[in-house]
C-alpha positions in Angstrom: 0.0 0.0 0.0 1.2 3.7 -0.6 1.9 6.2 2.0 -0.9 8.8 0.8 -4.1 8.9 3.3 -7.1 8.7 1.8 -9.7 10.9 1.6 -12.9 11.2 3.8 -15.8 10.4 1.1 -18.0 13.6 0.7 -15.2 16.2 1.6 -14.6 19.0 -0.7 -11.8 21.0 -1.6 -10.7 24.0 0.3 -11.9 27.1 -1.5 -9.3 29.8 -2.2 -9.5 33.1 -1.2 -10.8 34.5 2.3 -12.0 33.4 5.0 -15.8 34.6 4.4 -16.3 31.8 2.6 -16.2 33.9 -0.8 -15.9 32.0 -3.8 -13.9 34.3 -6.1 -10.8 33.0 -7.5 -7.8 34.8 -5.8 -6.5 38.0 -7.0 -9.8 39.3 -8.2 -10.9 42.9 -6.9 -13.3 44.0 -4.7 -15.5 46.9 -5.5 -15.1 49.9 -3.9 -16.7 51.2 -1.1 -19.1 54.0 -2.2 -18.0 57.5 -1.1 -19.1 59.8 1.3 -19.2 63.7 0.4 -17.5 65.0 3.1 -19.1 67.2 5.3 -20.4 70.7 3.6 -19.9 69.1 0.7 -23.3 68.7 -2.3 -23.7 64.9 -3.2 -22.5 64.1 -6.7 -25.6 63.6 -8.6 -26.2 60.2 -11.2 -28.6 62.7 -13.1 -27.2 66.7 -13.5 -30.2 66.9 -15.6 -32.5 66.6 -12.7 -30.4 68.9 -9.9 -30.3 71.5 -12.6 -33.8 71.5 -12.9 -34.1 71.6 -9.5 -31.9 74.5 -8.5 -34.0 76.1 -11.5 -37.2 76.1 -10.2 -35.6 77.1 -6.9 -34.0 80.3 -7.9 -37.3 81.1 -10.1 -39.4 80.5 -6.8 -36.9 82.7 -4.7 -36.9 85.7 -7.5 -40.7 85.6 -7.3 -40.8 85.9 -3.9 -38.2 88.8 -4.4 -40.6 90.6 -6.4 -43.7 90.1 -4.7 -41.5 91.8 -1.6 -40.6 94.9 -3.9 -44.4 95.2 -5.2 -45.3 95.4 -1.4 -42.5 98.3 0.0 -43.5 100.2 -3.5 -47.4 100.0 -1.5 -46.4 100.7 1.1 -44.2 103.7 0.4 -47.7 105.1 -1.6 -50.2 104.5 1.4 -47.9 105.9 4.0 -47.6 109.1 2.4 -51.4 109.0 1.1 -52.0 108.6 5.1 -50.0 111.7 5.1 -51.8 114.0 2.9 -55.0 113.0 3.9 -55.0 113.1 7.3 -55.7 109.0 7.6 -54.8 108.0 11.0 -56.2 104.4 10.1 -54.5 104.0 6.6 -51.6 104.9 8.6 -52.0 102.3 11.8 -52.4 99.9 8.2 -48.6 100.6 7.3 -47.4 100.0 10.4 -48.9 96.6 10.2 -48.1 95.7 6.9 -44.3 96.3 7.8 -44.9 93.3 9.8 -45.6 90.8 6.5 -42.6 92.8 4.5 -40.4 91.4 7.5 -42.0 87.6 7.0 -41.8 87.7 3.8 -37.6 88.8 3.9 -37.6 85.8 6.6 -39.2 83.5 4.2 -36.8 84.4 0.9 -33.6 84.3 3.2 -34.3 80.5 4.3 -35.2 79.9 0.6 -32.4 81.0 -0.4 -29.7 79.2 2.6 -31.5 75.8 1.5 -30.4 76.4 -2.0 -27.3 76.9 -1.7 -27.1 73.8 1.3 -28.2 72.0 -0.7 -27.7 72.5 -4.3 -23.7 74.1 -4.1 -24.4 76.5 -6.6 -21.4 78.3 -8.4 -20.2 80.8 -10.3 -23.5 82.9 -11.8 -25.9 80.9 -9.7 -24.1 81.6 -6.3 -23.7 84.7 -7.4 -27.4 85.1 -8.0 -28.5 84.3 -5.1 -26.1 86.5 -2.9 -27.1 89.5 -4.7 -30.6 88.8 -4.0 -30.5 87.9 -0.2 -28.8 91.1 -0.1 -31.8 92.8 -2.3 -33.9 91.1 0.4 -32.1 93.2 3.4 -32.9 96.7 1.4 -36.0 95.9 0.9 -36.6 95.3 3.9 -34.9 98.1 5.4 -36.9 100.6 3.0 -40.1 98.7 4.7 -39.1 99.9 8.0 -38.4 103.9 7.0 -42.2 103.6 4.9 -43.5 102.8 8.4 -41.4 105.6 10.0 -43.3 107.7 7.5 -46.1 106.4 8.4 -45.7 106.7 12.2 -45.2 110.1 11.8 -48.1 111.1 9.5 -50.3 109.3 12.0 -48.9 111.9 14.7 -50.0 114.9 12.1 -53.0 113.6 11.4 -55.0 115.7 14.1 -53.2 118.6 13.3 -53.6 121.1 10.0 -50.8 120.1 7.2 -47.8 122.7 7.2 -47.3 124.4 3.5 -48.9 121.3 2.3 -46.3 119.2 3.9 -43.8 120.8 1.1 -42.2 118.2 -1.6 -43.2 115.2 0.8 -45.7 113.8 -1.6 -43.4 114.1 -4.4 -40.6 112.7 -2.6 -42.7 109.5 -1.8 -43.8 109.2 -5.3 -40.6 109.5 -6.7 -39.1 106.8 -4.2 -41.7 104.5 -5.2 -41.2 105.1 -8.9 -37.7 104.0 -8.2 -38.2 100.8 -6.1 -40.3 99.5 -8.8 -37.8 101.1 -11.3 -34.7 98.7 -9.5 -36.9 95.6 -9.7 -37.5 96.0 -13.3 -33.5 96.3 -13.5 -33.2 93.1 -11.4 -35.2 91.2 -13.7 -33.9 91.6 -16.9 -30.0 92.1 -15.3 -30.1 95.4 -17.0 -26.6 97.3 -16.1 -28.3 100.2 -18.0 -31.4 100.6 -16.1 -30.1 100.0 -13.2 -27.2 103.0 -13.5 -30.1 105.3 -14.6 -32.5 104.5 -11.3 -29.1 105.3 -9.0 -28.1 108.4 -10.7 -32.4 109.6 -9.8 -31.5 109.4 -6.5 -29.7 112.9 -7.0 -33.3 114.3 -7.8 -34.8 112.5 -4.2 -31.7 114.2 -1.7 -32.4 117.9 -3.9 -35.9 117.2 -2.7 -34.8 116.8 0.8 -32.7 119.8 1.0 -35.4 122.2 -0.4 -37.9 120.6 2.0 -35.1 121.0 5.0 -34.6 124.4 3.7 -37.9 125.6 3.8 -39.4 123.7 6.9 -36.2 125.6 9.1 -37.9 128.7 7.4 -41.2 127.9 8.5 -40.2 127.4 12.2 -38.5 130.2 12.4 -41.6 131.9 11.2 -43.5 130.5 13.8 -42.7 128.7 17.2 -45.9 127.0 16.8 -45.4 124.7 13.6 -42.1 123.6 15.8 -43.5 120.6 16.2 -44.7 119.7 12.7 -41.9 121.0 11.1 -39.6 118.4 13.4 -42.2 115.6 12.0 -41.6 116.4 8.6 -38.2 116.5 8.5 -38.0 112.9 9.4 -40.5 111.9 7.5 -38.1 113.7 4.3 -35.0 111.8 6.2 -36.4 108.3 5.9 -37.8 109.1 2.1 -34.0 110.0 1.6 -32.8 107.0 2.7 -35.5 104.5 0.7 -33.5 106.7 -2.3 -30.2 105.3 -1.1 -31.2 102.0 -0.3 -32.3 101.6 -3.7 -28.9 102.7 -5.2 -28.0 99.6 -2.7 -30.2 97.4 -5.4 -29.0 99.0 -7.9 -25.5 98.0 -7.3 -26.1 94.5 -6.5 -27.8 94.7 -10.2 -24.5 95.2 -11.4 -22.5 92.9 -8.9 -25.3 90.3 -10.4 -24.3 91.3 -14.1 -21.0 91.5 -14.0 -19.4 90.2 -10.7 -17.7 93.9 -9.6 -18.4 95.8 -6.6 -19.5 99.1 -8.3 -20.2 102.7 -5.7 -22.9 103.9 -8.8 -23.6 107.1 -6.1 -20.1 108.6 -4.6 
């Protein structure tokens, strides 16, 4: 008989490879793990197609959002100094409110806007796109707040007969109005143009307020009794002077948007 042992019948050869119990022949390669974006980082998408769409219809949701907020400071620019003129205590109280749902609204867009860029890592134009209008956001929501200081004081001069016809107030608010709505035609077509022209008007709203200064120093002068009124009035013409300059604000962010420079359009 030979030395070799013989085999237990039914045992089967020793598989090669680990000890898991794979069957793959040795030296084969195992997939690799599937990776992690790291932390900050957008996942990579199997289908651009669909996150472009995506980020899309966010950015178009956000802009809309962006103009309904304009649409609402341009009212409420109009009814605070109608409140004014006509001695409405009520439409005034109404102003006041309102600045209330500009405010949610600015809330709302800002969230909007943080969730896009979480989660869709936009760049170049698109990150630019939304910067420039979360910062549109702010100024309009700023210029929300000084139409309800307008309003706060035409509600205290509503008991009280108007002085010289409350001097270029009315056209001061209409011309600010003009040029919010003006701005947020410029935003939506990205027009460098129209947006330079709306800045350089806000030369025409600060001549305004120095006349209506001017004349309202004259006035008290005059007359230790329209003290008090004058005083109202004068901040009423400071806070229309600053809607002017916040829409130069939008103005520039118009051109930031267009062409990625930091542009003063009102040294």
């Amino acid at each position: 008989m030979s030395g070799e042992k013989e085999r237990p019948v039914g045992s089967q050869e020793k598989r090669v490879g680990g000890g898991n119990g794979s069957s793959e022949p040795r030296g084969t390669t195992a997939p690799p793990p599937p990776v992690t974006p790291a932390l900050g980082e957008a996942p990579m998408s199997r289908e651009p197609g669909l996150a472009r769409g995506s980020l899309d219809r966010e950015m178009r949701e956000i802009k809309d959002d962006v103009l309904r907020m304009g649409s609402m400071v341009a009212d409420q620019i109009r009814s605070a100094l109608a409140s004014l003129v006509e001695h409405d205590e009520d439409r005034a109280i109404a102003v006041i409110i309102g600045d209330g749902r500009v405010n949610e609204v600015q809330r709302h867009v800002s969230l909007l806007i943080a969730a896009a860029i979480a989660t869709q890592a936009p760049v170049a134009r698109d990150l630019r796109f939304l910067l420039a209008l979360d910062h549109v956001t702010y100024e309009l929501e700023r210029i929300g707040d000084h139409a309800s200081s307008v309003a706060k004081q035409a509600r205290m001069l509503a008991p009280n007969p108007p002085l010289k016809r409350y001097v270029d107030l009315p056209e001061m608010g209409e011309l600010a109005a003009h040029q919010v709505q003006g701005v947020l035609r410029a935003l939506v077509d990205v027009d460098v143009a129209m947006a330079r022209e709306v800045a350089a008007r806000d030369d025409e709203i600060d001549h305004l307020f120095h006349r209506t200064y001017d004349e309202v120093i004259d006035l008290m002068r005059a007359d230790p009794d329209n003290v008090e009124r004058g005083t109202r009035i004068m901040f009423a013409a400071y806070y229309l002077e600053r809607i002017g300059d916040r829409v130069t604000n939008i103005a520039e962010d118009v051109v930031f948007l267009a062409t990625g420079d930091i542009e003063d359009l009102n040294p």
